[in-house]
N, C-alpha and C positions, 0 to 999 in steps of 0.2 A: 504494500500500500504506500501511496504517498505517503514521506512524514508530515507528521500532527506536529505544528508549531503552535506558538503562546496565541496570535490570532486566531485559528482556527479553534482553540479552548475558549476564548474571550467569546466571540463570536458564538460559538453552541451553545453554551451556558446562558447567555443575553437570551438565546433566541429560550430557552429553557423557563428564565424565570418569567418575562413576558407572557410566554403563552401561561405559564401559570397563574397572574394575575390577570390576564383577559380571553384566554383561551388561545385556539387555533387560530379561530377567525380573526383574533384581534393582534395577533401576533405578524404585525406589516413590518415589511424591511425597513422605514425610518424609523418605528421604535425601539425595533433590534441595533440599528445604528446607534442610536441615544442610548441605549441601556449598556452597549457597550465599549461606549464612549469613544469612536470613531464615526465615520462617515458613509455616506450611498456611496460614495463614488471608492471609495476604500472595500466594500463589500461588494458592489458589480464588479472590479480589479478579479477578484478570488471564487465569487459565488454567481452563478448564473441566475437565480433565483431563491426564493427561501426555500421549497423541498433539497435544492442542492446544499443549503446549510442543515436542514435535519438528517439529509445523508452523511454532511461530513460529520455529523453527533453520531451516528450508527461507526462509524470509523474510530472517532475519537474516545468512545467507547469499547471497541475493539483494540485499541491501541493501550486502551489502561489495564485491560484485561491479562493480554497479552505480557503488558509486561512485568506482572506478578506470576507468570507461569513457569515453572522448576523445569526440568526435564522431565520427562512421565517415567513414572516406575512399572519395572515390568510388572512384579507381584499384584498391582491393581487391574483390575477386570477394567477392561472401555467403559460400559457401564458408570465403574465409580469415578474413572479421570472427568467423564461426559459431566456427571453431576456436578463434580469439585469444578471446573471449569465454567459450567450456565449457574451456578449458583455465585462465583465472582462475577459474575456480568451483571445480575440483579444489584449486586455490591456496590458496581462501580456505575446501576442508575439512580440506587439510593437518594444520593444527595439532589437529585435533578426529578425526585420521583412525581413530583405536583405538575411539572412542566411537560415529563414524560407522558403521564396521564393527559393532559389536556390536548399534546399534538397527535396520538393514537386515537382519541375520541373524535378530534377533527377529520382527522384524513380517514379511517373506517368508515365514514359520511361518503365520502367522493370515491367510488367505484375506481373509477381512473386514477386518484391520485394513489388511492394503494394501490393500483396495479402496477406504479410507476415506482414505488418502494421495494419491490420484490429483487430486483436486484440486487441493491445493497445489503437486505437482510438474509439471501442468499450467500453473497458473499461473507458474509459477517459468520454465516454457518461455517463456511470452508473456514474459515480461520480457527474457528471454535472447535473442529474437529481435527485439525492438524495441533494445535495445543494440548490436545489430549493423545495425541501419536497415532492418530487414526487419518487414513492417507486421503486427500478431497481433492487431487486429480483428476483428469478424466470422467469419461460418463460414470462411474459407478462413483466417482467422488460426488457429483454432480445428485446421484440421488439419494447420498447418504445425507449429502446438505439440505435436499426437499424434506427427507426425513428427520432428521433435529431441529430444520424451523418447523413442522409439525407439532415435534416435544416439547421447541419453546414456547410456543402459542400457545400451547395446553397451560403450562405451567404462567406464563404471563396473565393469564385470565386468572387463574388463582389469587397472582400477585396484585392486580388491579385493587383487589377488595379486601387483600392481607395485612390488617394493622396492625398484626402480634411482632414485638421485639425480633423475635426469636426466627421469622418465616417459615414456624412448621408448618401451616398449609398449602404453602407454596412450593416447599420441600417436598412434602406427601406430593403433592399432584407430580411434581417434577419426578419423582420415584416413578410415580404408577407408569406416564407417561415411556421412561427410557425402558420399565419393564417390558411395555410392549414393544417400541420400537426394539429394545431385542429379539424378542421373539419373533420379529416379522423379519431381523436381521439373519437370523438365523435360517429360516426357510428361503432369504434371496440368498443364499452365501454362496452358493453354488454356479448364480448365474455373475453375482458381483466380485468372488473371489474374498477369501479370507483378509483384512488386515491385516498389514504386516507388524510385526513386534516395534513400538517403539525405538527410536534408535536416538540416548544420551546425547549427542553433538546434533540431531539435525534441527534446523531453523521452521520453521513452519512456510507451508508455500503455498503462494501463492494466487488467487482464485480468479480465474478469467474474467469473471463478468466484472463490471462496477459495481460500489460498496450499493418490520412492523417501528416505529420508532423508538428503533433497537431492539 
């Protein structure tokens, strides 16, 4: 991915607390300018439009994620790296959770505009699943990413309405969720090909396309 510079943090964040005080809709490129304390014409420079600032939040978030991630240990089942990895990503929406809510609410309205999000949160899979040493190359990378933004939508919808400390509900749903996408992983394995073992030094790679919000 591009790297994530101090503007492109300044800039997602702006557009994060804004929609949180006024929603999606009220969430216009000159307030995200004012809120974070630069200009239009400093934001048209970097950003084609505001969905291309919530995509770079889908990045920028990928980016924080990413780099609290160790090498994967073999002795963990995919499974638990999967979990230990989408449950950092809820971590690192935490603080942005009010903002988060409100541009997901927007854009789930406009058919098209989430259909234009699917990219990025695709990609954002492939990253999430080479973090956990699971390979997201190729066509069968390609549907093991359709397959954990599946699990994280399951487990997001939990999260929406999880105000416990702790996100055991969000946790459970996330469980149930990767139990299954196991066992549906398990019956494609044959035509996807097993993961390979984690491997200590490799860097995570890659994902073709461009980067839900988050």
């Amino acid at each position: 991915m591009d790297g994530i510079d101090a503007f492109d943090r300044d800039v997602t964040a702006a557009l994060m607390r804004v929609a949180a005080r006024e929603g999606w809709s009220g969430a216009t490129l000159p307030r995200i300018a004012a809120e974070a304390g630069t200009t239009l014409a400093a934001l048209r420079a970097r950003f084609a439009d505001r969905a291309a600032i919530l995509d770079r939040f889908v990045a920028v978030v990928d980016a924080a994620v990413l780099a609290g991630t160790m090498p994967p240990n073999e002795s963990d089942t995919p499974k638990d790296r999967l979990f230990d990895v989408l449950m950092r990503r809820f971590d690192a929406l935490a603080p942005h959770r009010a903002g988060v809510l409100a541009c997901w609410r927007g854009v789930r309205r406009d058919p098209v505009a989430l259909a234009c999000r699917v990219p990025a949160a695709l990609t954002a899979m492939r990253w999430m699943l080479e973090a956990a040493g699971i390979p997201a190359t190729g066509p069968a990378g390609m549907l093991r990413a359709k397959g954990l933004l599946a699990v994280w939508a399951a487990a997001f919808r939990a999260w929406e309405t999880d105000e416990t400390p702790d996100l055991a509900p969000t946790m459970a749903a996330l469980d149930t969720a990767l139990t299954r996408a196991e066992s549906l992983a398990e019956t494609l394995e044959p035509l996807l090909g097993r993961p390979s073992r984690p491997q200590p030094d490799a860097a995570p790679g890659a994902g073709s396309e461009p980067d839900p919000a988050a």
